[in-house]
C-alpha positions as CSV (number, residue, x, y, z in Angstrom):
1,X,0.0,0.0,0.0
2,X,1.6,2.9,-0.7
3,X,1.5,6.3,0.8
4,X,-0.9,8.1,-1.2
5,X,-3.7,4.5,-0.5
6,X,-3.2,5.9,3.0
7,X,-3.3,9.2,2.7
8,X,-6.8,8.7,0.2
9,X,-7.9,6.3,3.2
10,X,-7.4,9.2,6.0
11,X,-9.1,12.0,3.8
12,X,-12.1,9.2,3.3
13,X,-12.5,8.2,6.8
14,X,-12.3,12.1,7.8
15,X,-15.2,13.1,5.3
16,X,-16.8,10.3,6.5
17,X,-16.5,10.9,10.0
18,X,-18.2,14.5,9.5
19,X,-20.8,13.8,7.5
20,X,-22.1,11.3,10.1
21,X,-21.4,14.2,12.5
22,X,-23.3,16.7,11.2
23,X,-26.0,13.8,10.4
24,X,-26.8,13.7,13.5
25,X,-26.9,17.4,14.7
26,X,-24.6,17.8,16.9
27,X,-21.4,19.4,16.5
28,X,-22.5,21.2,13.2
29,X,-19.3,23.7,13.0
30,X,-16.8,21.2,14.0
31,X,-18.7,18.3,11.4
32,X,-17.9,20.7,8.4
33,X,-14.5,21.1,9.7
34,X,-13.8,17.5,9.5
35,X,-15.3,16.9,6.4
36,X,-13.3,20.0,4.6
37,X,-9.8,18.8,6.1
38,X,-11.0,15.3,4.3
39,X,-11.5,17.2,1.4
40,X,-8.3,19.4,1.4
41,X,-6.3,16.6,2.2
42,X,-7.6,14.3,-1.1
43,X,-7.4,17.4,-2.8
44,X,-4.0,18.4,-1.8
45,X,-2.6,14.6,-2.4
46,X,-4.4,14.6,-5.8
47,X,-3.5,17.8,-7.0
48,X,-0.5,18.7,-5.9
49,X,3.0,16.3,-6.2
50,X,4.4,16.1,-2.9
51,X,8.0,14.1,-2.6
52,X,7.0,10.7,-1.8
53,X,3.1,11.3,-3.0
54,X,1.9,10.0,-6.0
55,X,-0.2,12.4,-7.6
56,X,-3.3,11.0,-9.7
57,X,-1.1,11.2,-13.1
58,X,0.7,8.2,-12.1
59,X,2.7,7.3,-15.4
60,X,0.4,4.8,-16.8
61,X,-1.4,5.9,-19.6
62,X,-4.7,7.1,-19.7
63,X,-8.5,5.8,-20.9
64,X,-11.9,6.6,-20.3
65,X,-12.5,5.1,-16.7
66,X,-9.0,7.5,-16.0
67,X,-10.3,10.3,-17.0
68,X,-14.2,9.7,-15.9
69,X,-12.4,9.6,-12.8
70,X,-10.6,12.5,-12.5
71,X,-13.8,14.2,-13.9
72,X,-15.9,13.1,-10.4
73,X,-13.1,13.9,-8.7
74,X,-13.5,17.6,-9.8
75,X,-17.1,17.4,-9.5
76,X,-16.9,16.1,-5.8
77,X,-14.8,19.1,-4.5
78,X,-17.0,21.5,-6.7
79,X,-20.1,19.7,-5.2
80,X,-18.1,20.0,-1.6
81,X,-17.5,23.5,-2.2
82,X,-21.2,23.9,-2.8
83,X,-23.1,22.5,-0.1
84,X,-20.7,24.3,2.5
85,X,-22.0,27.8,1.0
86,X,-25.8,25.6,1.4
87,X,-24.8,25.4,4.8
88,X,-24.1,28.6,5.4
89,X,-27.1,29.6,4.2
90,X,-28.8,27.6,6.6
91,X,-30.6,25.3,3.8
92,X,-30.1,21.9,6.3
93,X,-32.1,19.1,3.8
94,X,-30.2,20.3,0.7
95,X,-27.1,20.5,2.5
96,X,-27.6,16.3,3.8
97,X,-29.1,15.8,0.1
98,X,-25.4,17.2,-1.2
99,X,-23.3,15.2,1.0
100,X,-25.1,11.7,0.3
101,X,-24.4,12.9,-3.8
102,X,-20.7,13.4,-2.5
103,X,-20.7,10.3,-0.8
104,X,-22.1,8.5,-3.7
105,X,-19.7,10.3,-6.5
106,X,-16.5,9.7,-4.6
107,X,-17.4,6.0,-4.1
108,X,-18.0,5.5,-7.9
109,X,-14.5,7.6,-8.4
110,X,-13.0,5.9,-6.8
111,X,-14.4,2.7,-8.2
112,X,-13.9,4.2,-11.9
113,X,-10.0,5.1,-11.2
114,X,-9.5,1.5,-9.9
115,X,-11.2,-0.2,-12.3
116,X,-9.0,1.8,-15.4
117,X,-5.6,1.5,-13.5
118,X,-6.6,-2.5,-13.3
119,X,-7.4,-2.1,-17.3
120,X,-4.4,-0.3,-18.3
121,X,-2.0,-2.6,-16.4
122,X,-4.0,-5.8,-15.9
């Protein structure tokens, strides 16, 4: 497993670990907080090459699971990015209703990188 498996696993766990949070009602500020350092941290392992990181463009090649991918990746921090500003304007059901289509798109990233890594070097 290498570094960047657990540092995708942490920023998971941590998004995780907020939503259910502020699914619950309690803790509302410090469940957003969670869920954005989740979300800084896959975007900032993603995004930007850190020595001993491996960034998404790991050198193999590319195909359309790759790049479907990265596209939910994008539209998982945009979507992010989103229902904080919901939050903040106080609009709770759209702001749960956001964070299960988060939940939902960063599985099926996930799933969609894997899957075209496994095709490109299986």
């Amino acid at each position: 497993m290498s570094p960047y498996d657990i540092l995708y696993i942490v920023a998971y766990a941590l998004f995780l670990c907020g939503a259910a949070l502020a699914c619950r009602g309690v803790r509302q500020k410090q469940a957003l907080w969670i869920m954005g350092t989740g979300m800084l941290i896959n975007f900032f392992g993603t995004v930007i090459p850190n020595p001993g990181f491996q960034s998404q463009a790991i050198g193999i090649g590319s195909n359309a699971a790759i790049i479907w991918a990265i596209a939910l990746g994008v539209a998982v921090w945009a979507v992010f990015l989103a229902a904080v500003f919901v939050r903040l304007m106080g609009r709770r059901e759209l702001f749960f209703f956001l964070i299960v289509g988060i939940k939902l798109c960063w599985l099926a990233d996930l799933i969609l990188f894997i899957y075209g890594v496994y095709a490109l070097t299986g």
